[in-house]
Short mmCIF file of the C-alpha atoms (twelve columns), coordinates in Angstrom:
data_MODEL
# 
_entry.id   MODEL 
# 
loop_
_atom_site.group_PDB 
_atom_site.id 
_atom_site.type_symbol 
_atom_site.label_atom_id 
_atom_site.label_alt_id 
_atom_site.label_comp_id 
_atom_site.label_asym_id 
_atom_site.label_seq_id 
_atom_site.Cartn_x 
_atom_site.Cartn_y 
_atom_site.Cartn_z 
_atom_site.pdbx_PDB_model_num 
ATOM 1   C CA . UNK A 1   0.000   0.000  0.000   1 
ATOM 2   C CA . UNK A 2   1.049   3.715  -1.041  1 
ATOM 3   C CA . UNK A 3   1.534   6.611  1.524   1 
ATOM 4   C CA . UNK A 4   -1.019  7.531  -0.291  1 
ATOM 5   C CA . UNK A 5   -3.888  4.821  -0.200  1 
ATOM 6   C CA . UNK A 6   -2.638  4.670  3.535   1 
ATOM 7   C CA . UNK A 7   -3.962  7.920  3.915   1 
ATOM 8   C CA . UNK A 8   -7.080  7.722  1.516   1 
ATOM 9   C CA . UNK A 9   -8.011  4.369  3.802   1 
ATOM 10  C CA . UNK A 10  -7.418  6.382  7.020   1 
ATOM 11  C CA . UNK A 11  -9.675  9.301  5.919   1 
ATOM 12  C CA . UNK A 12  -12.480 7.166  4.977   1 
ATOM 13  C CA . UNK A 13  -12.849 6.186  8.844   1 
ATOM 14  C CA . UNK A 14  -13.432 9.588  9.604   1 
ATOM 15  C CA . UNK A 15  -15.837 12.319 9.180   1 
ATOM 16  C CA . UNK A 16  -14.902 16.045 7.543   1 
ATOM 17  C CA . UNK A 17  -16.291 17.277 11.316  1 
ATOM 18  C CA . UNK A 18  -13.603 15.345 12.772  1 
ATOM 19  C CA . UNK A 19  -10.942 16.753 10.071  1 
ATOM 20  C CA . UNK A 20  -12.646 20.460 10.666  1 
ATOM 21  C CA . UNK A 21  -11.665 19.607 14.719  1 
ATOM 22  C CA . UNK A 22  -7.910  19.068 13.891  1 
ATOM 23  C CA . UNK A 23  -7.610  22.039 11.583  1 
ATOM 24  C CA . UNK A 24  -9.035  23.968 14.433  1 
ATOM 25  C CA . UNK A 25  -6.733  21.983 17.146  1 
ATOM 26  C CA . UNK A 26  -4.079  23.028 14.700  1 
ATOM 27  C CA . UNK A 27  -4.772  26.532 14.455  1 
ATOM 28  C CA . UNK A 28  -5.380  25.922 10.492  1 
ATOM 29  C CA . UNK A 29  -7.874  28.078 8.670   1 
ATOM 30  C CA . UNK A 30  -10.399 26.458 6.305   1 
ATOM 31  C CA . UNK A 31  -13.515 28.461 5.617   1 
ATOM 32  C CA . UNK A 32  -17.023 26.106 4.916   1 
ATOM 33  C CA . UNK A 33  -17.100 26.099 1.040   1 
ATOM 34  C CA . UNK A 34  -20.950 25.361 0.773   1 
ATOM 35  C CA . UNK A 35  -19.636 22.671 -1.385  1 
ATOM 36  C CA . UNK A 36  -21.356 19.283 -0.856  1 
ATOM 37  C CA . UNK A 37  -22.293 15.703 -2.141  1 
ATOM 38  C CA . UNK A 38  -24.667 15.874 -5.342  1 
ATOM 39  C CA . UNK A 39  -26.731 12.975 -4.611  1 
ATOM 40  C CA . UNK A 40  -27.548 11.180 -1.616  1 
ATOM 41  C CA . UNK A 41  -25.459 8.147  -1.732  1 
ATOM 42  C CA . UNK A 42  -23.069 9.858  -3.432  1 
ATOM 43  C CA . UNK A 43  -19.638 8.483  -1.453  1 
ATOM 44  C CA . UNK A 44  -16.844 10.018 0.483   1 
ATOM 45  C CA . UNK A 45  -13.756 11.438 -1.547  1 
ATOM 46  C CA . UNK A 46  -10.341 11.630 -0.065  1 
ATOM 47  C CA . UNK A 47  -7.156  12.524 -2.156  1 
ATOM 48  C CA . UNK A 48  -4.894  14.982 -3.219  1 
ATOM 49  C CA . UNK A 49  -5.954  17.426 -5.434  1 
ATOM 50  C CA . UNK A 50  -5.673  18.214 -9.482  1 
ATOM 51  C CA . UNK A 51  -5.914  21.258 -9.722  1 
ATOM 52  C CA . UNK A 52  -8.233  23.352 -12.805 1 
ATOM 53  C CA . UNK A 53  -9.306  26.598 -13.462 1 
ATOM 54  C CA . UNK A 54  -12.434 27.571 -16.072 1 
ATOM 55  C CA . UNK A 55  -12.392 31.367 -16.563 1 
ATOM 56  C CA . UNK A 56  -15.222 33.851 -18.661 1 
ATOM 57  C CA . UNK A 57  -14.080 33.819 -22.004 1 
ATOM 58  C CA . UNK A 58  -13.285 37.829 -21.529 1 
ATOM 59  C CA . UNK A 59  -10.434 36.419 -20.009 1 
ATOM 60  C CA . UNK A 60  -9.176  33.723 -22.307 1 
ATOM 61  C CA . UNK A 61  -5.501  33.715 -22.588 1 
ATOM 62  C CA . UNK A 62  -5.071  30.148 -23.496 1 
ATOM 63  C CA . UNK A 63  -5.924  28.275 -26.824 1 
ATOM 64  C CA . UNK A 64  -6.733  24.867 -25.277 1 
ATOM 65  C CA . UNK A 65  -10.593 24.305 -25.645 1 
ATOM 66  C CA . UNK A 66  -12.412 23.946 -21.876 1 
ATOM 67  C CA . UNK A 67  -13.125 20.198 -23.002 1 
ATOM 68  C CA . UNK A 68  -9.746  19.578 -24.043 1 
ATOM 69  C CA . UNK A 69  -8.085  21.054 -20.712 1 
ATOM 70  C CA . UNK A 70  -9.971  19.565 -18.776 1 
ATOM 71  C CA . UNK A 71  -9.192  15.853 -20.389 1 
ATOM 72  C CA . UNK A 72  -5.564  16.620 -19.816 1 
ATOM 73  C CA . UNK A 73  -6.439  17.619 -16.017 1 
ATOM 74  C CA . UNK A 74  -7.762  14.157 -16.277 1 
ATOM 75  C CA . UNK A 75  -4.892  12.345 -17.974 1 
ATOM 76  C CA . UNK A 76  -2.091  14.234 -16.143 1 
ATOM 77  C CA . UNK A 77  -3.668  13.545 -12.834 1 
ATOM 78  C CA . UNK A 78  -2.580  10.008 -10.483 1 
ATOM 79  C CA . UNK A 79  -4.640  7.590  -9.319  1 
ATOM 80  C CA . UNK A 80  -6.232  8.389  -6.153  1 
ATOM 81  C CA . UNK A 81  -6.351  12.228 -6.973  1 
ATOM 82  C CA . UNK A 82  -9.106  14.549 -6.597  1 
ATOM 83  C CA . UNK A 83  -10.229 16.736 -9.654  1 
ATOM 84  C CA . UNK A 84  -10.585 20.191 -8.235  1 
ATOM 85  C CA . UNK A 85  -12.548 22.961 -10.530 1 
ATOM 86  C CA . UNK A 86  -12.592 25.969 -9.386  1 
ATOM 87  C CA . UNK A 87  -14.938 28.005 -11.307 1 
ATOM 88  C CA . UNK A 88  -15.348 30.940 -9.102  1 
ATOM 89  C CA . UNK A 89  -19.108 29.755 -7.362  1 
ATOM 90  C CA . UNK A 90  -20.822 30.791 -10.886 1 
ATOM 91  C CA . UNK A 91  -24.550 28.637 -10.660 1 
ATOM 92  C CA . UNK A 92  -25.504 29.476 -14.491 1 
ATOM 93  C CA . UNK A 93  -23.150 26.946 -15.945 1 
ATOM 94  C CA . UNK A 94  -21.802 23.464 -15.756 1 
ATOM 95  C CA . UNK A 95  -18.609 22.698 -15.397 1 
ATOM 96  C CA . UNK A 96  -18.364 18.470 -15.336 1 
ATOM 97  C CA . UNK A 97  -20.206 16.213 -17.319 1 
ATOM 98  C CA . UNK A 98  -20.729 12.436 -18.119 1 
ATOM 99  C CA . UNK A 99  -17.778 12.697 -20.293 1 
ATOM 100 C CA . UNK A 100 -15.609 13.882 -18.280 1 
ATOM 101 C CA . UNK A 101 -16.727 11.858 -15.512 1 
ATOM 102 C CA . UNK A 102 -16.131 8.819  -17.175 1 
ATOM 103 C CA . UNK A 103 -12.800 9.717  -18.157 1 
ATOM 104 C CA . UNK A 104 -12.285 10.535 -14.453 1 
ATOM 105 C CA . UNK A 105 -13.226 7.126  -13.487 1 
ATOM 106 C CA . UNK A 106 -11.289 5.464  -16.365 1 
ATOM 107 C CA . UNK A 107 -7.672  7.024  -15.271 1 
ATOM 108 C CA . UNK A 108 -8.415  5.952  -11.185 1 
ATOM 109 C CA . UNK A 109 -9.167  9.679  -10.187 1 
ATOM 110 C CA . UNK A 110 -10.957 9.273  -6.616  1 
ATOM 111 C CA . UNK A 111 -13.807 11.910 -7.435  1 
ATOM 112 C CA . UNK A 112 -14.288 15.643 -8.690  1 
ATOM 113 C CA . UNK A 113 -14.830 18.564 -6.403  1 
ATOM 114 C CA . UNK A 114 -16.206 21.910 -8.155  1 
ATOM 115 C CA . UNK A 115 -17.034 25.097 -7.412  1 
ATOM 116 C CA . UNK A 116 -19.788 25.651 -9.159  1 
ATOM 117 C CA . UNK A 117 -22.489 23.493 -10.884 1 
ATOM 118 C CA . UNK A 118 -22.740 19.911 -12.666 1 
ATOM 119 C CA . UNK A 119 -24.691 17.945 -14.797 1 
ATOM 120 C CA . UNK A 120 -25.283 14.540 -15.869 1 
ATOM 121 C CA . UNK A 121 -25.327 13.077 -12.205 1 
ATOM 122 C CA . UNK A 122 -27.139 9.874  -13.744 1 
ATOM 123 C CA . UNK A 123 -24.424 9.225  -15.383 1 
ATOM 124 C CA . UNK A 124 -21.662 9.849  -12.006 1 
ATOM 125 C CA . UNK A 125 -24.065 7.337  -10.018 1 
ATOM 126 C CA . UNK A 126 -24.481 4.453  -12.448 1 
ATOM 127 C CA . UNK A 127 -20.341 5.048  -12.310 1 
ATOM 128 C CA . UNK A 128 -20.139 5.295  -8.059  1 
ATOM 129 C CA . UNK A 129 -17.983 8.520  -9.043  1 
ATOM 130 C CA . UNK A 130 -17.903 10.908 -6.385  1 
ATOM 131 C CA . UNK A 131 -18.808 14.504 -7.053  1 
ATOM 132 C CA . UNK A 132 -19.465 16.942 -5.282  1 
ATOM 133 C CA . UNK A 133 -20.228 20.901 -6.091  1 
ATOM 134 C CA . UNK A 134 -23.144 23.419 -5.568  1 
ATOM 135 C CA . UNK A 135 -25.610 22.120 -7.312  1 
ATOM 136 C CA . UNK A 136 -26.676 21.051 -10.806 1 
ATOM 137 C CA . UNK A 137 -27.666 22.451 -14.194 1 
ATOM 138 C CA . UNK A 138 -28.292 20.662 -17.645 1 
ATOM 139 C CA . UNK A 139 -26.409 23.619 -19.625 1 
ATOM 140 C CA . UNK A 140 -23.213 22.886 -21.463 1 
ATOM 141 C CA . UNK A 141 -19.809 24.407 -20.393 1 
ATOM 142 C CA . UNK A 142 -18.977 24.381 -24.279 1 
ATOM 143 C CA . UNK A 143 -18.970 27.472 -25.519 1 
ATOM 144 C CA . UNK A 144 -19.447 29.070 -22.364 1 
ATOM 145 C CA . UNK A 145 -16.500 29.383 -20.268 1 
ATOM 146 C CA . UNK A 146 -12.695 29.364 -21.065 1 
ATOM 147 C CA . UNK A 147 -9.822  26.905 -19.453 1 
ATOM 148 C CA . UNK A 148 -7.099  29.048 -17.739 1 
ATOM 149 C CA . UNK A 149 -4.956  26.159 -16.935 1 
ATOM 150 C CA . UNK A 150 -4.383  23.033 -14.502 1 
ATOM 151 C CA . UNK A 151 -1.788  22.023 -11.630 1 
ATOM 152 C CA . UNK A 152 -1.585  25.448 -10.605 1 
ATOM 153 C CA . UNK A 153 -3.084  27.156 -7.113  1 
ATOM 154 C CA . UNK A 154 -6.768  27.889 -7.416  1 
ATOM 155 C CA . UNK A 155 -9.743  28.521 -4.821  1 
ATOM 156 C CA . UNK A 156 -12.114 26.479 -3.808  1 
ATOM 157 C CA . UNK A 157 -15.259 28.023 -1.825  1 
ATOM 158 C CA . UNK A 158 -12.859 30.884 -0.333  1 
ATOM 159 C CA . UNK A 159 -9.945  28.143 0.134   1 
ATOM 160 C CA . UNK A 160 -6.849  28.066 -1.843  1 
ATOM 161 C CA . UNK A 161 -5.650  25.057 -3.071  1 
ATOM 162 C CA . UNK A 162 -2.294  24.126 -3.803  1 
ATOM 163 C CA . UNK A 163 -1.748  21.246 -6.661  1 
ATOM 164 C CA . UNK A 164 -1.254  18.145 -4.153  1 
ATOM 165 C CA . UNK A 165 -3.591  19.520 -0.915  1 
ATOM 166 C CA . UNK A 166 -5.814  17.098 0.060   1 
ATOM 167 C CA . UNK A 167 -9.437  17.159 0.012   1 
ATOM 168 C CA . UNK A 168 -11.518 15.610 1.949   1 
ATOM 169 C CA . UNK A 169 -15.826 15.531 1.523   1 
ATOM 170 C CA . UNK A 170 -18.670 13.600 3.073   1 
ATOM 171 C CA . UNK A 171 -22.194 14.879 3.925   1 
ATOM 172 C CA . UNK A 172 -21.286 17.434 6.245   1 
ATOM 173 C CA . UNK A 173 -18.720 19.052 3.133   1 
ATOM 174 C CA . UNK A 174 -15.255 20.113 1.474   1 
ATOM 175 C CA . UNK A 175 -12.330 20.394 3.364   1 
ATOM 176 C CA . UNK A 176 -9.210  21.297 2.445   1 
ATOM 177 C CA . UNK A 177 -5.797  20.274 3.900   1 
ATOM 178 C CA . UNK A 178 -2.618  21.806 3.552   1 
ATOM 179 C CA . UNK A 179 -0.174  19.097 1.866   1 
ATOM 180 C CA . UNK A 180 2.411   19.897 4.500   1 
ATOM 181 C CA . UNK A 181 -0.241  18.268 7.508   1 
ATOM 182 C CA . UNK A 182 -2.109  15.910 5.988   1 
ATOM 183 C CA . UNK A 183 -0.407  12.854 8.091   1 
ATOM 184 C CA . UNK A 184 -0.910  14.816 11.766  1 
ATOM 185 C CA . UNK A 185 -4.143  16.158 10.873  1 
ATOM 186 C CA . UNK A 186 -5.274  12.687 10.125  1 
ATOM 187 C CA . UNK A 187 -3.701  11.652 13.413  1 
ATOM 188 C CA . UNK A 188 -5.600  14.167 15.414  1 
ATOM 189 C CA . UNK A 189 -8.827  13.547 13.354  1 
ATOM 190 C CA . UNK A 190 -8.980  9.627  14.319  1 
ATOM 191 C CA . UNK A 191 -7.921  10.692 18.472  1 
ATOM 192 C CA . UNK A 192 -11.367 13.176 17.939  1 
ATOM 193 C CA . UNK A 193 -13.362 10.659 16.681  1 
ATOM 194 C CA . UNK A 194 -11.917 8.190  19.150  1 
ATOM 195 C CA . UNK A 195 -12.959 10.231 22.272  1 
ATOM 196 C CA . UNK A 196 -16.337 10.577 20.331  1 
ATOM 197 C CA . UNK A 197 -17.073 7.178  20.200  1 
ATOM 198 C CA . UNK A 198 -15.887 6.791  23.708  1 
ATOM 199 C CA . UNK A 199 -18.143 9.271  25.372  1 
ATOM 200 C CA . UNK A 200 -21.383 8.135  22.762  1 
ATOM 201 C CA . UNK A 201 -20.526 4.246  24.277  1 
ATOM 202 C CA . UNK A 202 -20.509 5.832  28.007  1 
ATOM 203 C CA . UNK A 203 -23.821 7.778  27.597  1 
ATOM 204 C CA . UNK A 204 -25.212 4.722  26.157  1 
ATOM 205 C CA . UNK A 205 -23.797 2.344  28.489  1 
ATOM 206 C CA . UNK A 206 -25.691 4.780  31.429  1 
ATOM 207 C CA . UNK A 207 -22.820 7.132  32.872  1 
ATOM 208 C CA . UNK A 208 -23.614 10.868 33.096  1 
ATOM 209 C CA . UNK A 209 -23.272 12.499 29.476  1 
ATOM 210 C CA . UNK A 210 -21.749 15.468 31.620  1 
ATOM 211 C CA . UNK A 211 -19.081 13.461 33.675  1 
ATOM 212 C CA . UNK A 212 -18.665 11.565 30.585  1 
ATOM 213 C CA . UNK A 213 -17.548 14.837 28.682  1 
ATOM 214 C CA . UNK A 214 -15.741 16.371 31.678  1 
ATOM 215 C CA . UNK A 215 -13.731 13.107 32.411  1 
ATOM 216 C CA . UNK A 216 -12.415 13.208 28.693  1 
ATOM 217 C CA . UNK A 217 -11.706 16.857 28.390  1 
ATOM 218 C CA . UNK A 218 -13.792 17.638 25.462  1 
ATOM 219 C CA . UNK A 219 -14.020 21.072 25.646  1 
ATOM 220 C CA . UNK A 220 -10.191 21.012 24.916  1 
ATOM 221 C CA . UNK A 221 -10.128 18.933 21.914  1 
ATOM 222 C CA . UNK A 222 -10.546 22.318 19.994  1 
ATOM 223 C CA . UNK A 223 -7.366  24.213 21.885  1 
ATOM 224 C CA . UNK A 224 -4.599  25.015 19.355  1 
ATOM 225 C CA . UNK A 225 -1.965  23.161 19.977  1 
ATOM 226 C CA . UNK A 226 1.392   25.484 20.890  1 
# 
């Protein structure tokens, strides 16, 4: 197994709230993107991130078609990587479509994360492709939008993100974390969710929820470490 697939496999086993907690434990900023899953069974994601930018075509500097870049995204991406589009919030276009999912899916890509809108989700579930954005739309991006490059830093619901951050999404979001923490943020996530589980098992087994909490120290899970 890969550093990375060790780290896709520990990610899965928790929950973005638990990754939020050891940003916050870490003193790392990540604002809420009010980017989520587009379906409801739609499946985690966990990976680093391939980076893509769609700009108005005012500001087309580049030759390369939006289809065509964002194929190469695609092709130039690893397995286990996250597609990331940022496409500034807009909500009157798509920006990721059955073609492009499939293509996704084909080259071992471990979901797409956009901000802004999709279509063909049909097509993403009968694949199991995670994707997650702000919604969907049946328009085309042909035509309608320009590619302004990939592998290079872009934003992501506020965020920047750095070719090879990691995202992370489930039902409760998008997170992103900085490459340079991933393996002691995902340390810290799985000791939050450990105490979790410990103080839902104690409740449940009859103690007081209070002592339960107080004998754990949850209220200092959150501190910033110094």
């Amino acid at each position: 197994m890969t550093t990375t697939q060790a780290l896709q496999a520990g990610f899965m086993e928790v929950s973005t709230s638990n990754v939020s907690d050891a940003l916050d434990r870490l003193g790392i900023e990540c604002q809420p993107t009010g980017i989520g899953p587009l379906w409801g069974e739609c499946g985690k994601v966990a990976g680093p991130a391939m980076t893509m930018r769609l700009v108005p075509l005012a500001e087309n500097r580049k030759e390369t078609t939006t289809v065509i870049g964002t194929l190469q995204a695609i092709k130039d991406a690893n397995p286990g990587d996250v597609l990331v589009i940022d496409l500034q919030g807009r909500l009157d276009l798509n920006a990721f479509g059955g073609v492009a999912g499939a293509t996704t899916k084909h080259y071992g890509l471990a979901g797409c994360v956009i901000d802004g809108l999709s279509r063909d989700i049909d097509e993403f579930k009968q694949l199991s492709l995670p994707v997650f954005g702000k919604g969907f739309i049946h328009q085309s991006v042909r035509g309608r939008v320009a590619y302004d490059g990939h592998n290079i830093d872009v934003q992501l619901g506020g965020n920047t993100v750095r070719p090879g951050d990691w995202i992370i999404g489930d039902e409760n979001g998008v997170l992103v974390v900085p490459r340079e923490h991933v393996e002691e943020v995902l340390r810290i996530a799985q000791h939050v969710k450990s105490v979790e589980d410990h103080v839902i098992a104690a409740v449940r087994s009859g103690e007081d929820p209070i002592e339960a909490h107080e004998r754990v120290r949850y209220d200092d899970l959150l501190k910033a470490s110094k």
